[in-house]
Every structure is written in structure tokens, then in C-alpha cells.
NUVEXSE-817277 format. One record per residue (C-alpha): x, y, z; residue number from 0; residue in three letters. Coordinates in pm, 1 decimal. Example, Ala and Ser with C-alpha at 12.3 -4.5 7.8 and 13.67 -1.06 7.14 Angstrom:
% residues 2
        px        py        pz   nr  rest
    1230.0    -450.0     780.0    0   ALA
    1367.0    -106.0     714.0    1   SER
This chain:
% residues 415
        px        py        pz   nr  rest
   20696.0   -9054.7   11208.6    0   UNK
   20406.1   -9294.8   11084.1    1   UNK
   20349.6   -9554.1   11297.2    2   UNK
   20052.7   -9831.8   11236.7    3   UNK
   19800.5   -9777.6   11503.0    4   UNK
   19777.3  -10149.6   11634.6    5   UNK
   20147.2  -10167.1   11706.6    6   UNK
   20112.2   -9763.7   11839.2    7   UNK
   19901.0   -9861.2   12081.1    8   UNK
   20024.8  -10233.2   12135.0    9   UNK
   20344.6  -10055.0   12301.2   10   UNK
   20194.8   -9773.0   12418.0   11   UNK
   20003.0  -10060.8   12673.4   12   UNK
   20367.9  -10231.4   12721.2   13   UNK
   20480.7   -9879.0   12942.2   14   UNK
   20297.6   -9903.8   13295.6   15   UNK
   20139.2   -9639.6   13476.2   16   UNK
   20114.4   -9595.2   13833.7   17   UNK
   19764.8   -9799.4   13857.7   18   UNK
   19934.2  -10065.1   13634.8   19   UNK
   20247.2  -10148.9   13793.4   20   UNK
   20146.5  -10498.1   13888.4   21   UNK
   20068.2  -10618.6   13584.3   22   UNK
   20394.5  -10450.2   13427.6   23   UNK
   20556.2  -10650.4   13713.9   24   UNK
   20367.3  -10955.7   13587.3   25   UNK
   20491.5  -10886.1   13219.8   26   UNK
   20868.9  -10839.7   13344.5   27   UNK
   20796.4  -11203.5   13480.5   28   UNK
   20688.0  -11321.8   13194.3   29   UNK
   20934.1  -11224.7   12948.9   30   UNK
   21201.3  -11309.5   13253.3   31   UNK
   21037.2  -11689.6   13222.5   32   UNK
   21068.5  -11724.2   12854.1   33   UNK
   21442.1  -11584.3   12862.5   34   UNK
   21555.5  -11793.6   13154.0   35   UNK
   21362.4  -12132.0   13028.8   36   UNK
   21572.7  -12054.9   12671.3   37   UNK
   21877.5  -11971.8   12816.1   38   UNK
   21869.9  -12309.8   13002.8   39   UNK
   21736.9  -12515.7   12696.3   40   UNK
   22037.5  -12393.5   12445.4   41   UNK
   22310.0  -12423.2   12770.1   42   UNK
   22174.4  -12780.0   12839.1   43   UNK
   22165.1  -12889.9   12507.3   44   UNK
   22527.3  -12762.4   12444.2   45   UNK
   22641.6  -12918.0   12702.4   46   UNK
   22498.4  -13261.4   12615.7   47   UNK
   22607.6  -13213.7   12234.1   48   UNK
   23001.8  -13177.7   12458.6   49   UNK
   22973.5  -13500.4   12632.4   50   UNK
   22878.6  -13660.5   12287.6   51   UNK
   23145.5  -13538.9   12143.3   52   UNK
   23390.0  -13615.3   12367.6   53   UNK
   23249.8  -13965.2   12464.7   54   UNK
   23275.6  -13967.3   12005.0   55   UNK
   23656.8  -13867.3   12017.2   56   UNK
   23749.4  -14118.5   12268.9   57   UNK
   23560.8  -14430.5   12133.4   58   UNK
   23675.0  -14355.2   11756.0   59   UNK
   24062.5  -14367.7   11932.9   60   UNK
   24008.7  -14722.4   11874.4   61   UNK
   23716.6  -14799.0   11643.4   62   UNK
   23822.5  -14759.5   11245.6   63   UNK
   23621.2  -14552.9   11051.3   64   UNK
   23513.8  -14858.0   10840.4   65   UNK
   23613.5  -15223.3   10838.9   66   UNK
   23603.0  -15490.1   10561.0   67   UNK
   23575.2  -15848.7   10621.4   68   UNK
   23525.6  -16172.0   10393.0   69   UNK
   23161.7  -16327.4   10359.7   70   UNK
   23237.8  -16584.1   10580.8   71   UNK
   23420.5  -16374.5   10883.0   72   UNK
   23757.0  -16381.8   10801.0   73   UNK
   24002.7  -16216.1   10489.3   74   UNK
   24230.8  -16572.3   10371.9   75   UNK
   24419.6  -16308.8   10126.6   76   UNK
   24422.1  -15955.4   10295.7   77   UNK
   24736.8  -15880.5   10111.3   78   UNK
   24580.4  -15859.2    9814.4   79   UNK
   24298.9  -15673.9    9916.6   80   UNK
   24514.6  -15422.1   10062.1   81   UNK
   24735.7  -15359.4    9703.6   82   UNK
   24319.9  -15309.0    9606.7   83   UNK
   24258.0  -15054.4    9821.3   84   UNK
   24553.2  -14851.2    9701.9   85   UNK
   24481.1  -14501.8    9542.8   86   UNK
   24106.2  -14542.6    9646.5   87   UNK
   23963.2  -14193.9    9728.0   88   UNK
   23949.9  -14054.0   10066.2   89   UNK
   24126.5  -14359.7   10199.8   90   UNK
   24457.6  -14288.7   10428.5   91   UNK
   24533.8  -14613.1   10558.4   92   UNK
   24474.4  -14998.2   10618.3   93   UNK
   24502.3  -15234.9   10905.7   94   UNK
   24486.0  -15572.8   10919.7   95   UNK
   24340.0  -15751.6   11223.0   96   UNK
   24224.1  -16078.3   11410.6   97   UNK
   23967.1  -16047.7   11660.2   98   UNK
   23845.7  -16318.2   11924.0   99   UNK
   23727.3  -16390.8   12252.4  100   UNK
   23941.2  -16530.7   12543.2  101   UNK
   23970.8  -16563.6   12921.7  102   UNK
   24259.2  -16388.0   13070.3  103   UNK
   24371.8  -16566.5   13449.1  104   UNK
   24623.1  -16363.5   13642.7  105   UNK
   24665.0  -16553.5   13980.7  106   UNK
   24379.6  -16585.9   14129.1  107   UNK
   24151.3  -16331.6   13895.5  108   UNK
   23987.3  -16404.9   13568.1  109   UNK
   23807.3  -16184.1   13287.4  110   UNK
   23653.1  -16242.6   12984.7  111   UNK
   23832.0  -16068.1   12738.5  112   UNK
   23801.2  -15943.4   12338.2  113   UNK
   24157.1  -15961.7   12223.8  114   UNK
   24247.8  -15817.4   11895.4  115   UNK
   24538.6  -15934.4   11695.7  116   UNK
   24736.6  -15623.1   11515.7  117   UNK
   25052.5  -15527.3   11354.3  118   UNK
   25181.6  -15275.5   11562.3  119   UNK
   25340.7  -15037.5   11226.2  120   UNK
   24943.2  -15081.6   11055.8  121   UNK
   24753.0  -14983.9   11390.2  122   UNK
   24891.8  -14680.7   11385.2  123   UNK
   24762.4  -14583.2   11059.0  124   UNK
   24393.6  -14652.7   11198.8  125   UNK
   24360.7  -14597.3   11534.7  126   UNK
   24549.8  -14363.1   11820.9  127   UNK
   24593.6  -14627.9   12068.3  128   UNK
   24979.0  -14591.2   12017.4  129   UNK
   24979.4  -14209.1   12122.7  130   UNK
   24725.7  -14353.7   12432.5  131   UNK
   24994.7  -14567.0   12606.1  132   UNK
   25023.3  -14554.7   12961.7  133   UNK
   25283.2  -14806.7   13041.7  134   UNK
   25519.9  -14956.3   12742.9  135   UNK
   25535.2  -14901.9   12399.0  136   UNK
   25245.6  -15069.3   12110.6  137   UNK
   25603.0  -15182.0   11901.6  138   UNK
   25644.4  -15372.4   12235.9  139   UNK
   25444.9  -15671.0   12043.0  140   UNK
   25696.1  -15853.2   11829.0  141   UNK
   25589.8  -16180.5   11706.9  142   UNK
   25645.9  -16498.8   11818.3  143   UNK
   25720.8  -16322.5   12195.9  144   UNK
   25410.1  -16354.0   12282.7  145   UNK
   25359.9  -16000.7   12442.2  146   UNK
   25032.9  -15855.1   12495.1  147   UNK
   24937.6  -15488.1   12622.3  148   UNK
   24597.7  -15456.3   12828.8  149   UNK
   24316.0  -15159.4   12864.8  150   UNK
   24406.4  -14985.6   13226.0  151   UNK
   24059.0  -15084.2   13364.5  152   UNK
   24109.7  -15458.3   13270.4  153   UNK
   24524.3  -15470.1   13401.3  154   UNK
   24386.6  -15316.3   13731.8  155   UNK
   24135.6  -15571.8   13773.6  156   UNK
   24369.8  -15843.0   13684.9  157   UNK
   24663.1  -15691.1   13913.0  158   UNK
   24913.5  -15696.7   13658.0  159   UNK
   25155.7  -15450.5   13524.7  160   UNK
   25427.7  -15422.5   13218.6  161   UNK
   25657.6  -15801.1   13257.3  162   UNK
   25425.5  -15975.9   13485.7  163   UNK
   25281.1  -16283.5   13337.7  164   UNK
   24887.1  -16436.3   13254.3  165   UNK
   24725.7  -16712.3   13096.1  166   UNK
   24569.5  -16648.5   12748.8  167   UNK
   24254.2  -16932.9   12756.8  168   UNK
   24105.0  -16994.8   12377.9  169   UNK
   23751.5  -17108.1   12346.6  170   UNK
   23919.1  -17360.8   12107.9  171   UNK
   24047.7  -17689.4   12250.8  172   UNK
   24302.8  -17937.2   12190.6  173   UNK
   24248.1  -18330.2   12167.9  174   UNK
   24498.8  -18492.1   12411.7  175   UNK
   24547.4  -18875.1   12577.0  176   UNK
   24408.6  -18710.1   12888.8  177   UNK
   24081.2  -18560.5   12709.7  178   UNK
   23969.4  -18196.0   12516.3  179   UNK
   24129.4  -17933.5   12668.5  180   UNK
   24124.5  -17570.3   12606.7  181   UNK
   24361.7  -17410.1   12432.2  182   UNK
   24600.4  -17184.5   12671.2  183   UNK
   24906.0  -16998.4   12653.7  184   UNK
   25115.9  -16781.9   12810.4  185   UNK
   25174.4  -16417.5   12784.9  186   UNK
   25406.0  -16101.5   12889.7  187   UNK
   25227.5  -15838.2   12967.2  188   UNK
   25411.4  -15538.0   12762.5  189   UNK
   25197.0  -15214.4   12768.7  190   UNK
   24889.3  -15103.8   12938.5  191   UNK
   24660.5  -14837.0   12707.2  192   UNK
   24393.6  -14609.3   12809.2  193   UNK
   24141.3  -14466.9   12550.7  194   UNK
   23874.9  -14287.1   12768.8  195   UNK
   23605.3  -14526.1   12726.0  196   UNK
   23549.3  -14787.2   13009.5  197   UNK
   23405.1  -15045.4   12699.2  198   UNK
   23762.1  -15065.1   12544.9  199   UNK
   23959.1  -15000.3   12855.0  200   UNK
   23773.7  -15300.9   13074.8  201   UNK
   23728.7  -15542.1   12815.8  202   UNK
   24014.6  -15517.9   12554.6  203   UNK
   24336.5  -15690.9   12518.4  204   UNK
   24621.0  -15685.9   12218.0  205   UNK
   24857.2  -15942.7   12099.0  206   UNK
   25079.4  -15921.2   11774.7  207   UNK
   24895.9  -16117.2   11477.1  208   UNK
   25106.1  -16355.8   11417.6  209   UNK
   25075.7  -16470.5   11747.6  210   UNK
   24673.3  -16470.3   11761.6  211   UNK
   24668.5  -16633.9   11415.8  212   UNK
   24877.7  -16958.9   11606.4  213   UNK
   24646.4  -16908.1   11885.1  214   UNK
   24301.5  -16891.9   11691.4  215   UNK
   24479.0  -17172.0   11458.7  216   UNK
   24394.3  -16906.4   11132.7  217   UNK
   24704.8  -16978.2   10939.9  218   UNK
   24779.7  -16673.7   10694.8  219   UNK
   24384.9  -16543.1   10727.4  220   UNK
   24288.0  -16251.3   10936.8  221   UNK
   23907.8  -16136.1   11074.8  222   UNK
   23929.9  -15819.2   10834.8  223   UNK
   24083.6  -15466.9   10729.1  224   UNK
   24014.6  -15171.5   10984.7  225   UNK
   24017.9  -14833.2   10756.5  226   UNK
   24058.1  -14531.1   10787.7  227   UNK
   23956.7  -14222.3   10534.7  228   UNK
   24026.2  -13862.9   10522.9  229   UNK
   23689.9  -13757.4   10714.0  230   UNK
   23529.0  -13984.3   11002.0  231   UNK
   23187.1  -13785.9   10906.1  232   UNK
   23169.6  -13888.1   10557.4  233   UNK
   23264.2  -14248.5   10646.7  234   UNK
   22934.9  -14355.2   10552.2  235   UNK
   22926.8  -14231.8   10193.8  236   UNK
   23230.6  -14353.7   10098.1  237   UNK
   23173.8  -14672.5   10278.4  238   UNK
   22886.2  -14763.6    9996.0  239   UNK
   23126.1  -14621.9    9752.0  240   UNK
   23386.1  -14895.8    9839.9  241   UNK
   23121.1  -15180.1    9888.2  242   UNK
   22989.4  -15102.0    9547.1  243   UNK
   23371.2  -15060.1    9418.5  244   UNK
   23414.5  -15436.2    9570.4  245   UNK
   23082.0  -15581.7    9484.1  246   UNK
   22969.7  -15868.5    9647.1  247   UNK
   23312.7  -16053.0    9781.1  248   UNK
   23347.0  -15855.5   10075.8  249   UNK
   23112.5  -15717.7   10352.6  250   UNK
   23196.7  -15373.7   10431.4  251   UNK
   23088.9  -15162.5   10725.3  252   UNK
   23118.7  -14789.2   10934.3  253   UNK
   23181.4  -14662.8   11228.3  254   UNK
   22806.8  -14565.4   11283.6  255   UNK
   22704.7  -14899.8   11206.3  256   UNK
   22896.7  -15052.1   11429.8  257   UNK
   22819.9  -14819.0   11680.6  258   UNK
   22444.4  -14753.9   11602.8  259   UNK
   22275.0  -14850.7   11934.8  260   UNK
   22497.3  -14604.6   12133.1  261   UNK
   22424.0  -14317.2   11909.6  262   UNK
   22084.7  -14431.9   11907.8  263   UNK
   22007.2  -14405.8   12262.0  264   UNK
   22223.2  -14030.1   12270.3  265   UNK
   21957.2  -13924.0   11977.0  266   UNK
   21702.2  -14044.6   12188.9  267   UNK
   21778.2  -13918.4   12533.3  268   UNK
   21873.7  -13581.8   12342.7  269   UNK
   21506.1  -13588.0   12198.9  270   UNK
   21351.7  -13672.7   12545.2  271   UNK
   21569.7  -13398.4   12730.4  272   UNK
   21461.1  -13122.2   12442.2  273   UNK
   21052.1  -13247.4   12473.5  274   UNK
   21100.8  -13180.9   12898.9  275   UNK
   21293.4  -12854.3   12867.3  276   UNK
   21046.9  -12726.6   12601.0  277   UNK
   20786.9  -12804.5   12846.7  278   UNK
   20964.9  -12481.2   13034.3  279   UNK
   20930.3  -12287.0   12737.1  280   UNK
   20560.1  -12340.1   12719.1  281   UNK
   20479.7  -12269.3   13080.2  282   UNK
   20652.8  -11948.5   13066.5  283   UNK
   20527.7  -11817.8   12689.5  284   UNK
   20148.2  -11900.1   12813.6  285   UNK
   20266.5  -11694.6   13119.0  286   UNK
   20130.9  -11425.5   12862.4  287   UNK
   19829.3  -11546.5   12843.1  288   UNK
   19733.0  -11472.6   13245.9  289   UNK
   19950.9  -11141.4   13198.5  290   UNK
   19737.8  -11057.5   12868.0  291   UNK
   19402.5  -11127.2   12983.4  292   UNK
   19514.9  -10888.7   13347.2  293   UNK
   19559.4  -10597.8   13058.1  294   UNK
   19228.1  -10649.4   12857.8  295   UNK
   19031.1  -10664.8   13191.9  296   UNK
   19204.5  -10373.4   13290.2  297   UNK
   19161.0  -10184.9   12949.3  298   UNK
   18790.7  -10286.7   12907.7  299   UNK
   18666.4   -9869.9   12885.7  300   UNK
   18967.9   -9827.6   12642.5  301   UNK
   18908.0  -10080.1   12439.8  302   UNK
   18492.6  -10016.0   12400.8  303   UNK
   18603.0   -9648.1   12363.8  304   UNK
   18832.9   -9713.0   12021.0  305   UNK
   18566.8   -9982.9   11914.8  306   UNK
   18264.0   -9660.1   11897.1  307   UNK
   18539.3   -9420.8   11766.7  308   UNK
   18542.1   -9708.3   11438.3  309   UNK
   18837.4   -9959.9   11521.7  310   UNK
   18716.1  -10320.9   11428.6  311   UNK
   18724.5  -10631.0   11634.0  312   UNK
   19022.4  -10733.7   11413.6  313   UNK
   19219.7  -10455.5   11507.4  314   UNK
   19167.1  -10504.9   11867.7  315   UNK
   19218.5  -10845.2   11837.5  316   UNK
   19584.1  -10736.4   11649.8  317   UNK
   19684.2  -10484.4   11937.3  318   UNK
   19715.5  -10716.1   12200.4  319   UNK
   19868.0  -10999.1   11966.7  320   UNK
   20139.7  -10746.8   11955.8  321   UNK
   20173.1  -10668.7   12270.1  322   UNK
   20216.1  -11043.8   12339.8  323   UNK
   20432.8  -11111.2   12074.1  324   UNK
   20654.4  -10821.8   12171.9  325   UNK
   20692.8  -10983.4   12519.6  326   UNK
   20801.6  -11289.3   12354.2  327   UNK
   21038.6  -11151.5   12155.3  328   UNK
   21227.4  -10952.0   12422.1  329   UNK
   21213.2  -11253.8   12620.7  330   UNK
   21350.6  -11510.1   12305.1  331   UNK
   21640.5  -11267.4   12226.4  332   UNK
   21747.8  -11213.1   12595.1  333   UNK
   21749.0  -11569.5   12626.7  334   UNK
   21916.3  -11668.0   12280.6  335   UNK
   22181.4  -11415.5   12370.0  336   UNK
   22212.9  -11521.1   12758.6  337   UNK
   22196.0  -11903.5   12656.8  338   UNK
   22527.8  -11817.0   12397.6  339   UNK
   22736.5  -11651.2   12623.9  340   UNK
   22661.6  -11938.2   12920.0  341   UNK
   22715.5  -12257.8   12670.2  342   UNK
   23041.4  -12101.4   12529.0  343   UNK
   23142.2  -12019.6   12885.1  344   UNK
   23014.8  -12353.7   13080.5  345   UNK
   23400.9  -12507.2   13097.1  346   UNK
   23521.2  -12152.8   13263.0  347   UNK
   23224.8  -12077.1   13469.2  348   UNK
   23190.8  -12477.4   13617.3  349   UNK
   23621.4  -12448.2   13667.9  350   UNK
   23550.7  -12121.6   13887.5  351   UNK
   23256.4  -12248.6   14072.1  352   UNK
   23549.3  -12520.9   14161.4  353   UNK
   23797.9  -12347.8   14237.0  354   UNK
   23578.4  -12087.2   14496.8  355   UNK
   23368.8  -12376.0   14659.4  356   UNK
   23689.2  -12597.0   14673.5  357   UNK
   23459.4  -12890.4   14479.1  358   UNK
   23462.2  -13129.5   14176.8  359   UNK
   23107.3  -13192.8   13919.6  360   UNK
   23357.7  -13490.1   13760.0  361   UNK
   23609.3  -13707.2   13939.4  362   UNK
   23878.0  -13834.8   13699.5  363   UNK
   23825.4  -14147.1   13875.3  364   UNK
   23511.1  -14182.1   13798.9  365   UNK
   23424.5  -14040.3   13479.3  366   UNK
   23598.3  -14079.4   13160.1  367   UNK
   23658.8  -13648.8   13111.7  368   UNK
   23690.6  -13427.4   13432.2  369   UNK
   23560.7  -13124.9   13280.0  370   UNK
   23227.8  -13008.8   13157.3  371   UNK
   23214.0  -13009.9   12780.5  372   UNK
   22999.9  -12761.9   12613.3  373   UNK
   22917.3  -12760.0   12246.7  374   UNK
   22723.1  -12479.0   12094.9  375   UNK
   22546.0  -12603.7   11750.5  376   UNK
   22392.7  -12330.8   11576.0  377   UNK
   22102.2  -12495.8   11462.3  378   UNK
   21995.6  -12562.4   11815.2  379   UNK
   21983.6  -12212.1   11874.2  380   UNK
   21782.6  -12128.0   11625.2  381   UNK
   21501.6  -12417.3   11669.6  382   UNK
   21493.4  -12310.4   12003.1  383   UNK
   21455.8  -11975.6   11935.8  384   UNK
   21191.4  -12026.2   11669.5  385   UNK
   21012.4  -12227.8   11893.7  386   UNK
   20967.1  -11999.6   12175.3  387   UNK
   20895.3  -11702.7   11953.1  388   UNK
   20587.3  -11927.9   11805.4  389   UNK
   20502.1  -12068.9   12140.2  390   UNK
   20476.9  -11698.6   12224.2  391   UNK
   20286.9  -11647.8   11962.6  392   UNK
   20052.8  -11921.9   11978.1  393   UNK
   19964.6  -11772.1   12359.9  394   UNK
   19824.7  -11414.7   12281.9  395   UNK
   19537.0  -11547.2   12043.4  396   UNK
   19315.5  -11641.9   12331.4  397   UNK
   19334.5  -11327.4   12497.2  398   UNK
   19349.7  -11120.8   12178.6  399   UNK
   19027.4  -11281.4   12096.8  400   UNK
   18880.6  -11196.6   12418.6  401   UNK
   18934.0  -10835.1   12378.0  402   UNK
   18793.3  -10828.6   12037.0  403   UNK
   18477.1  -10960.1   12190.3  404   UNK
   18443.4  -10668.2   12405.5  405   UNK
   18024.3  -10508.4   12336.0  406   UNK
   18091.7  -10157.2   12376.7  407   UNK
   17726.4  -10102.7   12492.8  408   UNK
   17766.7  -10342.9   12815.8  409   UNK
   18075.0  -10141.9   12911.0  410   UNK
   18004.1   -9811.9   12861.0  411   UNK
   17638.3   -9840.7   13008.2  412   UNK
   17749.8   -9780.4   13355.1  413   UNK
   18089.9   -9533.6   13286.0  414   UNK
């Protein structure tokens, strides 16, 4: 069978021999560090890519995947812009909706509050916080009862449950013999939601629209239209799409706009976390570079024997660039292979880790998911495994240049 000398006797120095066992021990490390450092990178990386998603899921429960609002902050004719929307592409429904800021006093407790006016029937079509429900119904808010249904986090703050009663305080006031006074009224509490995301759950409150329209004194005008199309991930396409379909009366806006800084930071901290665990990668690929330069020093007579028998410096230098790069690729493809099985496994292996050691990585009551997410993304995988393999790479030229350096003459003179 023809084999290429350089890569003959590139493996042929990859088998050890009784006077080279420690530095086949030191290559077993070495390809060991590369495939542990990758299997951690691509587990890590799944698992963060989990959390993102499932931190996505639960704050798009109650964001719409775009939202339309007039030039100056408010719709004064929604109705008509909704009988415009009808038929557009990708679009499966509309919401109408009034948002503003209040103070909520229960007793003795009081929280600053965003407090979004809705028609129960509409919501639906844009958001899940119906199915999310933990106490009462969303078709709880009828107008002119002045209901209102509260994030879990912010009723347990304010000590309130389904029929108790609080004080709605507008930032508006009303002029009165005794002086300007804010504008206040009373509420039933009628529901209590839970989304997943301490942001909505802490600081979010819902009335009927009717009822914040009277309260925010907007008469028949509403903040905007939430919307929601067929595919959250496309949202920004077809957002420009419907901007450019509505031209300049209407400012129009998605999801990842409004929630830019928060994906921002995730990219970021992603980036950061990849840069750190690639550090691993290095250390252990120029692990080579001590193992390779133990085998020249040991193969200095073999190597000034081949270079008088005719092989050139190139050669040489090639033979141990293969031996390198064969330690790198074992070492890459154990730990591609190692880090796949672990990432699509974390949820399993973390739940039986649990269950022997009789302890909990996330309390319910303290984070927003109590198990550990993994998400394997393909792409990852294989910039992680293309960077190791040329980080490998990169590590036997020193020592391959070394080699081909060797003068024959000097080593030989005293053999």
C-alpha cells in the first residue's frame, strides 16, 4: 500500500517505544487537553444559547412581535388602521393598547407601576398572557368595572390577591377648590399572571381599555397596535415591509428593537465567554508544541540520518507538522463528539446529579426556569472545531521548523 513518506513516518513517531513512553504519555495529555477544553467550549456555549432561549420564550409571552403607533404617541383612529392591516402578509393578528405609568397603593405598600390598557378578546391574538394566568381569568376585565389583574411578583409585594382592592394613582391631576390633585381611582384586583420574566411580572399591571382611556383622559385614541406575524424571527423583515406599506403616518417597530439592549449584552457576554474558553483551547493545542519539541530532541540521530540519506529540510519540517496535526485532530474529534453527546444530555445528566446528591443548580424561587437548558447550534460546533484544528495547527510550525534546522554534521560527529 503506498503511503507518502512524511505522513509514514509522521505516525510511525506517534507509536511509543519503551524509551519513549513519557513523551507518548505527554502526547496522550495533549490531545486529552484539546478534547476536554472543546468538549467544555461547545457544552458551555449550548447551554448559554438554552438560557437565551428560554429567557426569549418567556419575554416574547408578552412583548408583540411588532407594534405600530401614531407620530405623536398615540393611534386617534386605530379602527381604521386595523381594517388596513387586513390581508397583509405574514400578519395573524392585531391588538390595540394604552400604555402608561401609575402608582399602585395597597394599604400601606406602594409601587410604581407600567399599566397597559387591553381588550381582553385582542390580547389573546398577540400575546400568551391569557394561557399564563395564575389566579382569575384575562376576560375578568370588563369595562367600566374597573378590574385589573397584576404580575405575581408585583401582587406579592403589594399583598393583594383576586377581589381585594388598590388605588390606581395617575401622573395626571385634577383642578379642584382644594388645589391640583392627582388623579386616583379605585380598582378590583381580578387575576394575577406570571410570564417567567421578573421585568413583566414585578412591574406590570392590566386594566380593560376603556377604563385606562377614562383614566389617561384619551377619549377614543389608544398608544398603538401590538402585532403579531406568522414567524417572530422574520419580524424584522416584514416590519420594514409594513413601514414602507404605511409610509410615513405611522412609526412602526420589532421585537428586537424594542428589546435591543438585552440581546445586546447576551451577544456580548456570549462573545466574552467564547474569547475565555478559547483561551483553553490554546493552552492545550500549544501543549504540542512542548510535546513536539520532547520528540525532535529525542529524534535528533534520526532525523540527521534521513537528512544524509537525501530527505530535505522541507520534508522534515512536514513530518512533524503531521505528527502535530494528527494530535490535534484526534483531540478536536474526541472533543466535538464528547462536547455533542454532553450539551444534548446537560438537562438529564444535571436532573441525575440532583436526584443522587439530593441538591438543586436552580431554585424555582429564585430563578425564572428550574432546569438547565441546553441548546446545541450547529454552527458553534463547527467554529469551534475549526478553531482548535487551526490552533493545532498553528502550534507544530515552531517545532517543525526546529527539526528542519537540524546540521547533520554536528550530530553525527560524536555517534
Amino acid at each position: 500500500m503506498f503511503k507518502p513518506l512524511i505522513f509514514y513516518i509522521g505516525l510511525r513517531y506517534t507509536r511509543a517505544k519503551r524509551r519513549t513512553q513519557f513523551i507518548s504519555f505527554v502526547t496522550l495529555a495533549s490531545v486529552m487537553g484539546i478534547a476536554l477544553s472543546v468538549t467544555a467550549l461547545i457544552t458551555v456555549l449550548s447551554v448559554m444559547n438554552g438560557f437565551v432561549d428560554e429567557i426569549s420564550k418567556s419575554m416574547l409571552k408578552m412583548t408583540a412581535h411588532a407594534t405600530i403607533t401614531g407620530n405623536y404617541g398615540q393611534l386617534d383612529d386605530w379602527h381604521a388602521l386595523d381594517e388596513k392591516l387586513v390581508g397583509f402578509p405574514h400578519l395573524e393578528g392585531t391588538a390595540p393598547f394604552v400604555n402608561g405609568q401609575v402608582m399602585i397603593n395597597a394599604d400601606r405598600r406602594v409601587s410604581g407601576t407600567v399599566i397597559s390598557g387591553i381588550l381582553p378578546d385582542n390580547e389573546s391574538k398577540v400575546s400568551e398572557v391569557a394561557a399564563n394566568m395564575k389566579q382569575g381569568k384575562l376576560a375578568d376585565l370588563v369595562a367600566g368595572q374597573y378590574g385589573i389583574v397584576l404580575g405575581e411578583e408585583l401582587a406579592t409585594y403589594l399583598g393583594v390577591a383576586t377581589g381585594d382592592k388598590l388605588t390606581v394613582i395617575s401622573p395626571q391631576v385634577n383642578s379642584t377648590p382644594a388645589g391640583v390633585v392627582p388623579r386616583m381611582r379605585r380598582f378590583t384586583v381580578v387575576g394575577v399572571f406570571k410570564v417567567g420574566v421578573y421585568e413583566y411580572d414585578r412591574n406590570m399591571a392590566m386594566i380593560h381599555m376603556d377604563d385606562a382611556a377614562k383614566l389617561f383622559r384619551l377619549e377614543n385614541a389608544v398608544s398603538g397596535l401590538r402585532i403579531k406575524f406568522d414567524n417572530l424571527l422574520n419580524a424584522p423583515q416584514i416590519t420594514v415591509a409594513l413601514a414602507n406599506a404605511l409610509q410615513d403616518n405611522y412609526q412602526v417597530g420589532d421585537w428586537t428593537k424594542a428589546n435591543a439592549n438585552f440581546f445586546l449584552a447576551i451577544k456580548m457576554e456570549k462573545r466574552v465567554m467564547s474569547i475565555i474558553l478559547l483561551l483553553m483551547v490554546a493552552v492545550a493545542a500549544f501543549n504540542i508544541v512542548s510535546t513536539l519539541i520532547m520528540v525532535v530532541t529525542d529524534k535528533r540521530a534520526d532525523i540527521a540520518i534521513l537528512k544524509t540519506q537525501g530527505l530535505t529540510s522541507a520534508s522534515v519540517m512536514g513530518i512533524f507538522m503531521v505528527l502535530g496535526t494528527i494530535i490535534g485532530v484526534i483531540g478536536t474529534v474526541l472533543g466535538t463528539i464528547g462536547g455533542v453527546v454532553l450539551a444534548l444530555n446537560v438537562p438529564a445528566i444535571v436532573h441525575n446529579i440532583e436526584e443522587t446528591f439530593h441538591i438543586k443548580f436552580l431554585n424555582a424561587q429564585i430563578y425564572t426556569i428550574s432546569e438547565l437548558p441546553s441548546q446545541l447550534i450547529w454552527t458553534d460546533v463547527y467554529v469551534i472545531a475549526g478553531m482548535a484544528f487551526l490552533l493545532s495547527l498553528i502550534a507544530t510550525i515552531y517545532p517543525a521548523w526546529q527539526a528542519a534546522k537540524i546540521n547533520p554534521a554536528e550530530v553525527l560527529r560524536y555517534e
